[in-house]
N, CA, C and O atoms as CSV, one atom per row, in Angstrom:
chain,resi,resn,atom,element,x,y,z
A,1,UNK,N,N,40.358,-52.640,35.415
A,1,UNK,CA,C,39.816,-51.337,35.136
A,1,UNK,C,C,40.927,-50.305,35.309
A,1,UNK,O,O,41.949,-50.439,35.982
A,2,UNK,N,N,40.563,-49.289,34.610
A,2,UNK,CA,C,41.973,-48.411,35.084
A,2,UNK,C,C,42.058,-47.622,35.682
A,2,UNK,O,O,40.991,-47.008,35.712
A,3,UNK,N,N,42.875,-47.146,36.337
A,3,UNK,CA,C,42.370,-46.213,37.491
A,3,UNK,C,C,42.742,-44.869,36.940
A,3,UNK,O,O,43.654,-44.407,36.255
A,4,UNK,N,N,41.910,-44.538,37.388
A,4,UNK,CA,C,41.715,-42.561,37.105
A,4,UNK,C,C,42.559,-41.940,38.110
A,4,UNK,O,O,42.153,-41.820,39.266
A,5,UNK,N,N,43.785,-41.510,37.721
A,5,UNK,CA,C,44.522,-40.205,38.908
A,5,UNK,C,C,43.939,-39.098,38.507
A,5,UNK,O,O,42.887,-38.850,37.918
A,6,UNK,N,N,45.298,-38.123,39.170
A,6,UNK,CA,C,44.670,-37.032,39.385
A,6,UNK,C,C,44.832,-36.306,37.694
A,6,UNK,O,O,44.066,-35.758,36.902
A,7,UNK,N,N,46.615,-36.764,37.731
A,7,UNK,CA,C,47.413,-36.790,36.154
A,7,UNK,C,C,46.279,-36.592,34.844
A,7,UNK,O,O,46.201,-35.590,34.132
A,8,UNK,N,N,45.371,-37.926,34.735
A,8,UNK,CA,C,44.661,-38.058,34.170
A,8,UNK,C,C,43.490,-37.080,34.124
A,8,UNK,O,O,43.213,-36.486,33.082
A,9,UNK,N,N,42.812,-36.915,35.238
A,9,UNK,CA,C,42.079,-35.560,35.180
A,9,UNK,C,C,42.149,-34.484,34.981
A,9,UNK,O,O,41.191,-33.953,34.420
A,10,UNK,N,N,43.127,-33.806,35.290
A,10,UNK,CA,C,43.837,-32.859,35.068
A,10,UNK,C,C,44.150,-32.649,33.005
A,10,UNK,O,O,43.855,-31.663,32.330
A,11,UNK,N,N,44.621,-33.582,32.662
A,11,UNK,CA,C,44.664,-33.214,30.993
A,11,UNK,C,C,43.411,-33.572,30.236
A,11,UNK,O,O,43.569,-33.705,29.023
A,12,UNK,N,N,42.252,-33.746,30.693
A,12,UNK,CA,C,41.269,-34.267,30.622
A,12,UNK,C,C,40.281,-32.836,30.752
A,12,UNK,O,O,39.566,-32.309,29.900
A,13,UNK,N,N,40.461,-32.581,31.684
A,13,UNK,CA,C,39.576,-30.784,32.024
A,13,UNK,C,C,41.062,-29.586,30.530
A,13,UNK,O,O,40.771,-28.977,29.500
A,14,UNK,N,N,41.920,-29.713,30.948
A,14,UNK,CA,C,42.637,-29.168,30.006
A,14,UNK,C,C,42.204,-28.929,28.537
A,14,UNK,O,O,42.063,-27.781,28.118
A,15,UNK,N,N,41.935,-30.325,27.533
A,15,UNK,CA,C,41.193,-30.863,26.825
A,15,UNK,C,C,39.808,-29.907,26.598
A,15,UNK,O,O,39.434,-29.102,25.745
A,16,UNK,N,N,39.225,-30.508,27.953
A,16,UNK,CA,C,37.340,-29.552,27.543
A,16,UNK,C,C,37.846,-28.335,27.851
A,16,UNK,O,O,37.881,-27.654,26.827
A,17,UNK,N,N,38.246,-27.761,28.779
A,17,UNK,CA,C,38.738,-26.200,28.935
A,17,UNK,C,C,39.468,-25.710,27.272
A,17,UNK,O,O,38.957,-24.659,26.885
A,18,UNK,N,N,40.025,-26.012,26.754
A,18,UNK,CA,C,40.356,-25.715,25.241
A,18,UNK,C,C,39.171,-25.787,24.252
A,18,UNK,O,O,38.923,-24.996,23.343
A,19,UNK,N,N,38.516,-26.849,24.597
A,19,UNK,CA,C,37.070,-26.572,23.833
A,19,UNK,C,C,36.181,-25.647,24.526
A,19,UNK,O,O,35.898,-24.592,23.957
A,20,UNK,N,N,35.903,-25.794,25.195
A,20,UNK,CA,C,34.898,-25.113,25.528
A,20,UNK,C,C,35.247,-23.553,25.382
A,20,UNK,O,O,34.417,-22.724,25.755
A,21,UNK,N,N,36.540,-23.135,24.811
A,21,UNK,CA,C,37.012,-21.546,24.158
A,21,UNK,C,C,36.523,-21.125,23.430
A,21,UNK,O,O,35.893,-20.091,23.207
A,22,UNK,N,N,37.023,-22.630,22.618
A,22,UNK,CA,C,36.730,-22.224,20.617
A,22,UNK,C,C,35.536,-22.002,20.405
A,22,UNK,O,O,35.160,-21.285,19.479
A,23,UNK,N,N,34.294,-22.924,21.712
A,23,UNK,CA,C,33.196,-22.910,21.607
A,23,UNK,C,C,32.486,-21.422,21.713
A,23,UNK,O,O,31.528,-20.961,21.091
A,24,UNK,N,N,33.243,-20.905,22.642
A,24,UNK,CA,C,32.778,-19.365,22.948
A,24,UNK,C,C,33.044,-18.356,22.413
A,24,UNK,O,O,32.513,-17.247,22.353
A,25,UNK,N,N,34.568,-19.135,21.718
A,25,UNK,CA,C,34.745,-18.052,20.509
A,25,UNK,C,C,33.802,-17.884,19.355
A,25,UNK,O,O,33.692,-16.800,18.783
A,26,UNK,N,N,33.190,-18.843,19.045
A,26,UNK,CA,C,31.986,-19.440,17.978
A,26,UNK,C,C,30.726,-18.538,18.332
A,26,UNK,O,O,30.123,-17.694,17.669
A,27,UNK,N,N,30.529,-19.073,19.752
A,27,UNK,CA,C,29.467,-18.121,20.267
A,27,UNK,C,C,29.506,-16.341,19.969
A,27,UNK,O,O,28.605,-15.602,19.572
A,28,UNK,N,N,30.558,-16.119,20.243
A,28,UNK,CA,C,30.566,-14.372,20.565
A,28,UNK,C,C,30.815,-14.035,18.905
A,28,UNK,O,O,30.735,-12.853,18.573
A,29,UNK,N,N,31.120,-15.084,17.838
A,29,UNK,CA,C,31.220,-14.337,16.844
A,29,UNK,C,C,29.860,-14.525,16.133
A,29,UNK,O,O,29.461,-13.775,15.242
A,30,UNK,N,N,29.046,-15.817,16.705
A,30,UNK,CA,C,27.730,-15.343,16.228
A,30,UNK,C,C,27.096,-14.048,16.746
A,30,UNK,O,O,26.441,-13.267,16.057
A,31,UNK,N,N,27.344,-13.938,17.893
A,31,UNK,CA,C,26.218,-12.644,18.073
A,31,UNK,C,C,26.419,-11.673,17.624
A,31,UNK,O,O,25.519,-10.835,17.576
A,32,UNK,N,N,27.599,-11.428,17.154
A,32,UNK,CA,C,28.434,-9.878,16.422
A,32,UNK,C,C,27.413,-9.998,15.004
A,32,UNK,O,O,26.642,-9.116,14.626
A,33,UNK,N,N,27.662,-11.490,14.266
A,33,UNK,CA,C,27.041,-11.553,12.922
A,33,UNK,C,C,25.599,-11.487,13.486
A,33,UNK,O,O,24.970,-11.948,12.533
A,34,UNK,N,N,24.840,-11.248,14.283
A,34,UNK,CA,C,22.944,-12.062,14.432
A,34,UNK,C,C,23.264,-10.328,14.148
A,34,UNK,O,O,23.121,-9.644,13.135
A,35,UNK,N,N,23.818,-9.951,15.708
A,35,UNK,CA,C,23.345,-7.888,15.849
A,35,UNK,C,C,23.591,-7.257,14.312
A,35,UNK,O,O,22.661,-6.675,13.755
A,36,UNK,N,N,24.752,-7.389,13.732
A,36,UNK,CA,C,24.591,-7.035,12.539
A,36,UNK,C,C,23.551,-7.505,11.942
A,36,UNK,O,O,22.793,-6.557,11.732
A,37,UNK,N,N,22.991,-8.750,11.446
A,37,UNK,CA,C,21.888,-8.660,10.809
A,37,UNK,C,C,20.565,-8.276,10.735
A,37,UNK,O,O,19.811,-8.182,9.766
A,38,UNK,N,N,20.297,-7.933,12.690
A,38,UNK,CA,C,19.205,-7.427,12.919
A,38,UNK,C,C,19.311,-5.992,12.774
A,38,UNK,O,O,18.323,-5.258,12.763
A,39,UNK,N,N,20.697,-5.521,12.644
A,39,UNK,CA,C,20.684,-3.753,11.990
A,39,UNK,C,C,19.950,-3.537,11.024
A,39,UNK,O,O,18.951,-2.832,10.883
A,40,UNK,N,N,21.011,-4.773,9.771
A,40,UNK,CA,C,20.530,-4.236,8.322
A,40,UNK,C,C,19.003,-4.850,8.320
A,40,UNK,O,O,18.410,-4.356,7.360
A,41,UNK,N,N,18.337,-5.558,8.896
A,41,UNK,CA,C,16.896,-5.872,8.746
A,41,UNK,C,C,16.001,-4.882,9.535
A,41,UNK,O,O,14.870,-4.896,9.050
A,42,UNK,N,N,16.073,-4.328,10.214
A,42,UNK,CA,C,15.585,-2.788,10.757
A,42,UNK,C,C,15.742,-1.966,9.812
A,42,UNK,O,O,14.717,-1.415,9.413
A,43,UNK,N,N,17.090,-1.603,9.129
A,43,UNK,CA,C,17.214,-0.354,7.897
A,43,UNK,C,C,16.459,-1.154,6.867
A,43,UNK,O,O,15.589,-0.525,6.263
A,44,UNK,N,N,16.604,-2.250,6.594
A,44,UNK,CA,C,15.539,-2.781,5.390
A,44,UNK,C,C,14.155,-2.302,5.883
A,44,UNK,O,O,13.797,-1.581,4.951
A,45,UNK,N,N,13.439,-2.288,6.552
A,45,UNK,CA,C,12.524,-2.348,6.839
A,45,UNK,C,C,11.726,-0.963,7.463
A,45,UNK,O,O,10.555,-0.699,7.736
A,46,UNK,N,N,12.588,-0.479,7.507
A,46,UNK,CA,C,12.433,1.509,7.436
A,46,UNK,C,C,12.531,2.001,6.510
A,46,UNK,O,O,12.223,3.192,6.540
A,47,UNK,N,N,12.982,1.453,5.210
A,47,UNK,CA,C,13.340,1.968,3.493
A,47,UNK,C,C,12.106,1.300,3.545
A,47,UNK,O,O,11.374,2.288,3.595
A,48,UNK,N,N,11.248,0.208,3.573
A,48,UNK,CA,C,9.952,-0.565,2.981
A,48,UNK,C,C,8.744,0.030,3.911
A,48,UNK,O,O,7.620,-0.452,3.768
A,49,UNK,N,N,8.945,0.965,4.764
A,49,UNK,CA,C,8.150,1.603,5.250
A,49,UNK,C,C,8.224,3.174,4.732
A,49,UNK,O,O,7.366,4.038,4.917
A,50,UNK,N,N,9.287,3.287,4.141
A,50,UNK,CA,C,9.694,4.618,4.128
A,50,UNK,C,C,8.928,4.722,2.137
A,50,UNK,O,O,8.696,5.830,1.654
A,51,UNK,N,N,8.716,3.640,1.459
A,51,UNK,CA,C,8.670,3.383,0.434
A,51,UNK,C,C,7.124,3.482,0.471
A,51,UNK,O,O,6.408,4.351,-0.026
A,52,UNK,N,N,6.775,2.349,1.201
A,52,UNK,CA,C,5.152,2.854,1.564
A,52,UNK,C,C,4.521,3.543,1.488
A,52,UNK,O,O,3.614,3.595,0.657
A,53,UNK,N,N,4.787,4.385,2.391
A,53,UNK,CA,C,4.684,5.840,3.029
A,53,UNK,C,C,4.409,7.033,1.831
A,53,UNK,O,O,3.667,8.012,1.905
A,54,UNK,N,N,5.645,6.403,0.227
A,54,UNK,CA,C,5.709,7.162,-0.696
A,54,UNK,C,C,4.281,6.930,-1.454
A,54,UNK,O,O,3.335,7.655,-1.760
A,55,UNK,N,N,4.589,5.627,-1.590
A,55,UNK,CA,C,3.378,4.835,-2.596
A,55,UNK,C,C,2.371,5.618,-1.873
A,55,UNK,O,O,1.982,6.673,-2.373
A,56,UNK,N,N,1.791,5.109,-0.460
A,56,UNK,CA,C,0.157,6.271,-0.172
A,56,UNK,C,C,0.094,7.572,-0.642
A,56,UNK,O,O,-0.934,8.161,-0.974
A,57,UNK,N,N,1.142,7.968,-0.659
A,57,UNK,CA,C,1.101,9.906,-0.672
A,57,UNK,C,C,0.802,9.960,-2.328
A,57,UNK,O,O,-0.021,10.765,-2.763
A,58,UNK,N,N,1.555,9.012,-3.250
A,58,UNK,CA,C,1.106,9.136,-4.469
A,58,UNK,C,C,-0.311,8.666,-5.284
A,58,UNK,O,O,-0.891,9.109,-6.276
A,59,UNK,N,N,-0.610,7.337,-4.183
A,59,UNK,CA,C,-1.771,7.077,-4.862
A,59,UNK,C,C,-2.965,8.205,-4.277
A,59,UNK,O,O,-3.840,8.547,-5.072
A,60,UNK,N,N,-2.976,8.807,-2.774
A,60,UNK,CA,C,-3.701,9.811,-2.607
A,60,UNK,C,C,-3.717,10.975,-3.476
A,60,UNK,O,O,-4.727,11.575,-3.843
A,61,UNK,N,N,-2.660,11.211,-3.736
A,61,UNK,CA,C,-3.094,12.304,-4.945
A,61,UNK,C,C,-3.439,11.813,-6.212
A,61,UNK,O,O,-4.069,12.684,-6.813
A,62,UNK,N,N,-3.280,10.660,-6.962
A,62,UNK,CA,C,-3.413,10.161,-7.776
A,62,UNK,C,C,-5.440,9.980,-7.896
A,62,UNK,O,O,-6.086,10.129,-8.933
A,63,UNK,N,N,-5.968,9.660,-6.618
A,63,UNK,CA,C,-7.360,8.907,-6.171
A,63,UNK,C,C,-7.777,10.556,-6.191
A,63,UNK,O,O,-8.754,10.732,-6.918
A,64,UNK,N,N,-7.392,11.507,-5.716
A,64,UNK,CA,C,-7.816,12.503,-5.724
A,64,UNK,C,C,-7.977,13.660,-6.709
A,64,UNK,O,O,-8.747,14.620,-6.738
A,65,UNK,N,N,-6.803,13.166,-7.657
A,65,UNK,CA,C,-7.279,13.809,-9.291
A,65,UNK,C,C,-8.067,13.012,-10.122
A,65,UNK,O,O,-8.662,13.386,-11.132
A,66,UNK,N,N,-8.035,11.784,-9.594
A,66,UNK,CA,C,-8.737,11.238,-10.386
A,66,UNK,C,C,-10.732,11.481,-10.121
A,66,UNK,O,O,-11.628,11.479,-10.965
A,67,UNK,N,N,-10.791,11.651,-8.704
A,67,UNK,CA,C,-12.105,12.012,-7.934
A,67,UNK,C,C,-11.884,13.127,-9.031
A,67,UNK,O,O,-12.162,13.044,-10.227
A,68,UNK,N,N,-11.415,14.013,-8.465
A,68,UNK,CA,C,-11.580,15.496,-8.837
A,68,UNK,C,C,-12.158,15.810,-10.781
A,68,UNK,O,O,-13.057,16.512,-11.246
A,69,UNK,N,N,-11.080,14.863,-11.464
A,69,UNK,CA,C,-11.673,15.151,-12.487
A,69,UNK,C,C,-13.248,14.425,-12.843
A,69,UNK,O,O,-14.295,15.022,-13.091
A,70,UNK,N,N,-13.038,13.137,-12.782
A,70,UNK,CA,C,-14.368,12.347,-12.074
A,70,UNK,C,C,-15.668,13.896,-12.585
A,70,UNK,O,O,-16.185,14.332,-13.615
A,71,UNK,N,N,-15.663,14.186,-11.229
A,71,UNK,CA,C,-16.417,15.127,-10.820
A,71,UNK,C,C,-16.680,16.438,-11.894
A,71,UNK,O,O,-17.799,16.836,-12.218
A,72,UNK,N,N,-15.443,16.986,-12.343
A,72,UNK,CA,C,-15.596,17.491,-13.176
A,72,UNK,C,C,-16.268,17.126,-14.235
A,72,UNK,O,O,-17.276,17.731,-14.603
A,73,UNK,N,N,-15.827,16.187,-14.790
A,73,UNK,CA,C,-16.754,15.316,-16.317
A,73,UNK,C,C,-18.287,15.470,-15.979
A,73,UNK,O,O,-19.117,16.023,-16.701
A,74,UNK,N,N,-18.562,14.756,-14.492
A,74,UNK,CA,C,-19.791,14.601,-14.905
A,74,UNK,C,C,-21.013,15.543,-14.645
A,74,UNK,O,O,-22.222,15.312,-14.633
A,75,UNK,N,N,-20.266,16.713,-14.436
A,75,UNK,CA,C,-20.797,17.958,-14.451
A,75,UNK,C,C,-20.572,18.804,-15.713
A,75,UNK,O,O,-21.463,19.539,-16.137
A,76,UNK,N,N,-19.940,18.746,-16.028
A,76,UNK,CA,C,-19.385,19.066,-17.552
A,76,UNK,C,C,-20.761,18.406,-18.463
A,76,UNK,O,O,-21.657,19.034,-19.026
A,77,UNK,N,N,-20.530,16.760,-18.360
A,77,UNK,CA,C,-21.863,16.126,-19.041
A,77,UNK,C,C,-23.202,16.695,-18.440
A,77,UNK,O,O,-24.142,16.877,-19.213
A,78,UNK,N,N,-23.310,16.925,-17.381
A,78,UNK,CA,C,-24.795,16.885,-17.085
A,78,UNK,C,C,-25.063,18.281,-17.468
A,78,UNK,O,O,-26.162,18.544,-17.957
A,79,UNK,N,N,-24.161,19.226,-17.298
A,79,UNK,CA,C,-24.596,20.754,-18.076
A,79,UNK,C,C,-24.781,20.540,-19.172
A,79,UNK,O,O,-25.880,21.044,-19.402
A,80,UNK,N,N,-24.233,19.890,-20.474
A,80,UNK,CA,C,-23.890,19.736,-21.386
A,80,UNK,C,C,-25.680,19.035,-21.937
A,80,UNK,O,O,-26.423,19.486,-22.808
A,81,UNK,N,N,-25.856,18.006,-21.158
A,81,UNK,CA,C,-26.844,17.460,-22.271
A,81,UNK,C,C,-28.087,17.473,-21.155
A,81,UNK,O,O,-29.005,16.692,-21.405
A,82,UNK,N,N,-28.189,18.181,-20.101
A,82,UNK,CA,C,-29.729,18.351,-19.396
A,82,UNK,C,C,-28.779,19.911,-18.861
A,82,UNK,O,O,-27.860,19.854,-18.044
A,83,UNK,N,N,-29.157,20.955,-19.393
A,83,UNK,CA,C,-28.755,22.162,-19.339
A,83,UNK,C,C,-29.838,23.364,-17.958
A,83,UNK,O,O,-29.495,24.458,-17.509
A,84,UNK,N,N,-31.026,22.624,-17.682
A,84,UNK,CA,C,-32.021,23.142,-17.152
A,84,UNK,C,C,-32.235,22.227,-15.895
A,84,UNK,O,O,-33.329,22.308,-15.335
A,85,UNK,N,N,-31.547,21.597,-15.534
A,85,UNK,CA,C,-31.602,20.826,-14.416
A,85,UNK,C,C,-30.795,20.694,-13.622
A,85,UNK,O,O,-30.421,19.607,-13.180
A,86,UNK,N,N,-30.231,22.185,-13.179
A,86,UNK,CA,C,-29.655,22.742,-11.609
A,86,UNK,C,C,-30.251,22.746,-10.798
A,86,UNK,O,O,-31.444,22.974,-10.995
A,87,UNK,N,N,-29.798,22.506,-9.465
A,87,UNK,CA,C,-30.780,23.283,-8.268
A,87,UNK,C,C,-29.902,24.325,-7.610
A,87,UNK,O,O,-28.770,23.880,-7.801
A,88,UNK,N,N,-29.838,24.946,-7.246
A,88,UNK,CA,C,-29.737,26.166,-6.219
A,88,UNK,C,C,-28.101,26.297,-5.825
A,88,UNK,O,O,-27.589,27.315,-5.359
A,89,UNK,N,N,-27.667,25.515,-6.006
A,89,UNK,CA,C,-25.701,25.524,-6.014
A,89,UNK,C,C,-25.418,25.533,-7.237
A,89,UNK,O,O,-24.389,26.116,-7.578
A,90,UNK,N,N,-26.382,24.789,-8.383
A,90,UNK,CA,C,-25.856,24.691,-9.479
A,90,UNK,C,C,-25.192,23.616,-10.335
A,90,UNK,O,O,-24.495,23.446,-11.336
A,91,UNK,N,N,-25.949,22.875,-9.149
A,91,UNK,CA,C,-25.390,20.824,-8.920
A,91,UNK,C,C,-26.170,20.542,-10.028
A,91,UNK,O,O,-27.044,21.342,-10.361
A,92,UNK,N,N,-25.933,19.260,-10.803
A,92,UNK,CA,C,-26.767,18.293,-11.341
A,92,UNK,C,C,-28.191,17.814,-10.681
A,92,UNK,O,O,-28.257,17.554,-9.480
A,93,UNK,N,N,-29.032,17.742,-11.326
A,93,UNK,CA,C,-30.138,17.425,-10.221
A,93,UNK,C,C,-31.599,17.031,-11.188
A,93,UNK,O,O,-32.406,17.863,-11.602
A,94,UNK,N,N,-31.654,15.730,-11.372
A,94,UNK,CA,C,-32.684,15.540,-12.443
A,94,UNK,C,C,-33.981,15.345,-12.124
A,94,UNK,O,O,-34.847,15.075,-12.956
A,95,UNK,N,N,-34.202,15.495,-10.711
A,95,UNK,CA,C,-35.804,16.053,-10.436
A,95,UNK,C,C,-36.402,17.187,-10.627
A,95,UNK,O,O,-37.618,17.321,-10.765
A,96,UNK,N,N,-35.218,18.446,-10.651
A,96,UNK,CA,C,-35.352,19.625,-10.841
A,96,UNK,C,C,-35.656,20.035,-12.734
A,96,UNK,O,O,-34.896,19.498,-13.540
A,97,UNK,N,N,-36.481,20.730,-13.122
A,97,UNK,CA,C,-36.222,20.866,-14.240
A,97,UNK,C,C,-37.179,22.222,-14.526
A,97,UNK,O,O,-38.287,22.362,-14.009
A,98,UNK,N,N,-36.760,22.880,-15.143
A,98,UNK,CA,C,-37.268,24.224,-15.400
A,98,UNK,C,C,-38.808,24.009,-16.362
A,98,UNK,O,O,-39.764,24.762,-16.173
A,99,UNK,N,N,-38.839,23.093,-17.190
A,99,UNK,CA,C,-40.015,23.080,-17.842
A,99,UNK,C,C,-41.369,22.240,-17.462
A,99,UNK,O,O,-42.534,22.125,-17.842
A,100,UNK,N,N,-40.170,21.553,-16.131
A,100,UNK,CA,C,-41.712,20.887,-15.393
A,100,UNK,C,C,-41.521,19.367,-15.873
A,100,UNK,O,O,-42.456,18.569,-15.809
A,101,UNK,N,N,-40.669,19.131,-16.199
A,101,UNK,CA,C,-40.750,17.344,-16.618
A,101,UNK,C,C,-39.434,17.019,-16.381
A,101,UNK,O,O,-38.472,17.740,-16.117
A,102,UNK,N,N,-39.553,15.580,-16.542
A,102,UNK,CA,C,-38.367,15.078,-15.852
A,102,UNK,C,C,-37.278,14.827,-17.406
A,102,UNK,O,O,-37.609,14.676,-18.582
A,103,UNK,N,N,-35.848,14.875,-16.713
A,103,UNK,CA,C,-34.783,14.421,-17.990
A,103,UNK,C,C,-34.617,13.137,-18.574
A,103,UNK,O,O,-34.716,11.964,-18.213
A,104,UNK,N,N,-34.280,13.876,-19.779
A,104,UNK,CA,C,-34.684,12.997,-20.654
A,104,UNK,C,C,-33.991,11.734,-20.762
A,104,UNK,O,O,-33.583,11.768,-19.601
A,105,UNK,N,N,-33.556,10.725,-21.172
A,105,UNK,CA,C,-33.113,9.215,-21.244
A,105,UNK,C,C,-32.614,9.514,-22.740
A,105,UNK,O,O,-33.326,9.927,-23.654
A,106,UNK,N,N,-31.157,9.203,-22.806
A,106,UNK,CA,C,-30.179,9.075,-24.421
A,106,UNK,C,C,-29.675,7.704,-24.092
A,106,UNK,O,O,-28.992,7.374,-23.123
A,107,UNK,N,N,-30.184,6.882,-25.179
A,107,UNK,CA,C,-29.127,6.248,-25.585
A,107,UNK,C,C,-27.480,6.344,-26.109
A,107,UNK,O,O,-27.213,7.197,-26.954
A,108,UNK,N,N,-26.747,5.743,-25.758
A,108,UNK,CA,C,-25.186,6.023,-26.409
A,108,UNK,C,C,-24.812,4.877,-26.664
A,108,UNK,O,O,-24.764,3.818,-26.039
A,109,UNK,N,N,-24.454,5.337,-28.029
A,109,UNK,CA,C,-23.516,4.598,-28.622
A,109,UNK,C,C,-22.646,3.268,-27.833
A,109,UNK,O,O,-22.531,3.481,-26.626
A,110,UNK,N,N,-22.107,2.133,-28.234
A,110,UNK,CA,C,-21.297,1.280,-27.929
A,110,UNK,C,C,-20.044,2.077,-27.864
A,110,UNK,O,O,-19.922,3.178,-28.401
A,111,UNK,N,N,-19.167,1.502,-27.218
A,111,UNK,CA,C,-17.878,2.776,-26.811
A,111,UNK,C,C,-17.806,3.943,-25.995
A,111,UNK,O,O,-16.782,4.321,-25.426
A,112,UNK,N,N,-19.222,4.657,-25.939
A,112,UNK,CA,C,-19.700,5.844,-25.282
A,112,UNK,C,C,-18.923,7.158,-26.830
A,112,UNK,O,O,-18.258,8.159,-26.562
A,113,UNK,N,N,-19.216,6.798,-27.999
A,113,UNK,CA,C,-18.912,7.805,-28.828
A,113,UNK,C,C,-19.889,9.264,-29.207
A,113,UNK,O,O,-19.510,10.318,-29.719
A,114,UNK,N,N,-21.185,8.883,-28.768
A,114,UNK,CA,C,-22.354,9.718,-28.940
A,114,UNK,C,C,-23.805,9.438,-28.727
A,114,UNK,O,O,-24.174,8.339,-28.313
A,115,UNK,N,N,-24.340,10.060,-28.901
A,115,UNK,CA,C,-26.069,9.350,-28.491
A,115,UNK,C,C,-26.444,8.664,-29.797
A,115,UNK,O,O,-26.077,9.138,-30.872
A,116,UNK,N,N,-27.048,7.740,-29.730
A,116,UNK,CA,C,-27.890,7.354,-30.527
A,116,UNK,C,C,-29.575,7.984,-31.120
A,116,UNK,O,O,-29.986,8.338,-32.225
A,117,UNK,N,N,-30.138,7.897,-29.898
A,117,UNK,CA,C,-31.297,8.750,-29.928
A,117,UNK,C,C,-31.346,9.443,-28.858
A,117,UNK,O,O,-30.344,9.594,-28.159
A,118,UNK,N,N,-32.667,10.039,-28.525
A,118,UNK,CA,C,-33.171,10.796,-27.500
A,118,UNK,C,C,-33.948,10.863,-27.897
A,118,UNK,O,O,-34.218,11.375,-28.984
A,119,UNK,N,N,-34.968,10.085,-26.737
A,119,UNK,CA,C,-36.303,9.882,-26.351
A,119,UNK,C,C,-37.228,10.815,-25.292
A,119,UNK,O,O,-37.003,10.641,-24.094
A,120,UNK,N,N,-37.696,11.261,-25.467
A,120,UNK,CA,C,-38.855,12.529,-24.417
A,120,UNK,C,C,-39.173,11.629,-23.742
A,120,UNK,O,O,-39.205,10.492,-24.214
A,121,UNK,N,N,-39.572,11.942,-22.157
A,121,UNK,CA,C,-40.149,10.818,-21.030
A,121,UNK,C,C,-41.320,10.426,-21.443
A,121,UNK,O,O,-41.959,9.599,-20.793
């Protein structure tokens, strides 16, 4: 068997002491590259929040002209073809009716291009 001096131990720790550098050199240059990547994935991710953030603000106004006109039309229509059936703000309101009967029922057209008929209740 052979015997182990000191000689031998000695260039032996030498050996792993040289590795175990490169090893740490390896190490410390990963963490430089991880921290950098967890930068740019934070700024990614504040632009995709920041983008978000845009998209709601546009579709809220978008949902809200679209309500708004919405609303308009179908007040527009309901003045338009039951003219006597306000109540007291001036709302649509087809229980209300000035001559005492209820509004009337139109057929329309396929497409919504016009009435077809109009039928009395």
């Amino acid at each position: 068997m052979a015997e182990i001096t000191n000689e031998f131990m000695y260039e032996t720790l030498k050996s792993i002491q040289a590795q175990v550098a490169i090893v740490r050199e390896d190490v410390d240059s990963m963490k430089t590259r991880l921290t950098a990547q967890d930068s740019r994935l934070s700024q990614m991710l504040g632009a995709i929040a920041g983008v978000y953030g845009d998209l709601a603000e546009v579709s809220g106004r978008i949902c809200g002209d679209v309500r708004a006109r919405i609303v308009e039309l179908v007040e527009l229509m309901s003045a338009t073809r039951f003219p006597d059936t306000k109540d007291a703000r001036g709302r649509f309101c087809p229980a209300i009716s000035a001559r005492g009967r209820e509004h009337r029922r139109v057929r329309w057209r396929k497409g919504g291009s016009g009435p077809l008929s109009a039928a009395a209740p």
